[in-house]
N, C-alpha and C positions, 0 to 999 in steps of 0.2 A: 460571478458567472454561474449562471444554472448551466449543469450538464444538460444537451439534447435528450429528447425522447427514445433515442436510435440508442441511447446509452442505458439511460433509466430502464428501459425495459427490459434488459437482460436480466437472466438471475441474479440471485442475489447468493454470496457467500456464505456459510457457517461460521461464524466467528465467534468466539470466547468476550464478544462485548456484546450488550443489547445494541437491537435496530435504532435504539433513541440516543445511542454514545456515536455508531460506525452506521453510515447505510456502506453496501455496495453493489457493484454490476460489473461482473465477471464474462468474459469471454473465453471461450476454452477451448482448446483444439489438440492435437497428439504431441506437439513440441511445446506445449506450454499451456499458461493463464496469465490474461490481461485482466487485470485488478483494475477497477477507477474507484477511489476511497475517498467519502464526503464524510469530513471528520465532524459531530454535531457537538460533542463534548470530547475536552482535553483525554489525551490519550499518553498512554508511555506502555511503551513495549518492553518488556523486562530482556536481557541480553540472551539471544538463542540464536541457532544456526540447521540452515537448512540450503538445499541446490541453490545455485546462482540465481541472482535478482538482480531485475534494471529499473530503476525509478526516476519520474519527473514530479516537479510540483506544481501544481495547475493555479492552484490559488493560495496564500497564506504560505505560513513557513513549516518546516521540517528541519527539526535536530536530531542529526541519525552521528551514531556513534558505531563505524565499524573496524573491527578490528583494535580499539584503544582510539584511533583517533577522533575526535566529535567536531563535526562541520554544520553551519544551519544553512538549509537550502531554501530560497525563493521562489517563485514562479517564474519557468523556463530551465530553472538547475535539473542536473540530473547528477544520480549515484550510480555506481555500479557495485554492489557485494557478491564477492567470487562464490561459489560453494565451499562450504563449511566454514566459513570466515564468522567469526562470533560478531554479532552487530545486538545496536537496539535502536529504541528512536522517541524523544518526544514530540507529540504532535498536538498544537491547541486547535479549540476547534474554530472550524472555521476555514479549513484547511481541505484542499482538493489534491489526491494525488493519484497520479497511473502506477501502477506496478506490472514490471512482467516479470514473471515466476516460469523459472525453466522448468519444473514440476508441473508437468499436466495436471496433478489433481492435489492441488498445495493446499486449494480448499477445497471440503465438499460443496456443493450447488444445494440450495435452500428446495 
């Protein structure tokens, strides 16, 4: 599935992986950021914590480990990790996922 245009053309996040590993297209507002992450090369998130987070998987799979337990999500799954709850995640590419970040500004905007 291509993400719409209405998507794409949002900014794009700062992220500690190049544009050719992570695109993304951030919405942001006072209560939060909506993440949409098109994973183009395998990814692994090393184990950190930060404000609560709610995620779906759009396309492909997600192995997100929070808290100790590790569950692999599909498209339509969703997670929830509280605030400060230690999480990580491997994601191959090929993989579409939303995130919303209770942190208004979780990322900086490109």
């Amino acid at each position: 599935m291509e993400l719409p245009e209405i998507i794409t053309r949002l900014p794009e996040a700062e992220l500690p992986f190049p544009p050719t590993t992570v695109k993304t297209s951030v919405l942001q507002s006072e209560q939060g950021q909506l993440v949409f992450f098109q994973i183009l090369k395998d990814v692994a998130l090393p184990a950190h914590s930060h404000k609560a987070q709610w995620g779906t998987v759009l396309e492909g799979q997600v192995e997100v480990t929070i808290g100790g337990e590790t569950r692999v999500h599909g498209p339509g799954s969703c997670y929830y990790i509280p605030a400060g709850v230690v999480h990580s995640a491997r994601i191959p590419a090929g993989a579409k996922v939303m995130d919303f970040f209770e942190e208004p500004d979780r990322y900086r905007l490109k």
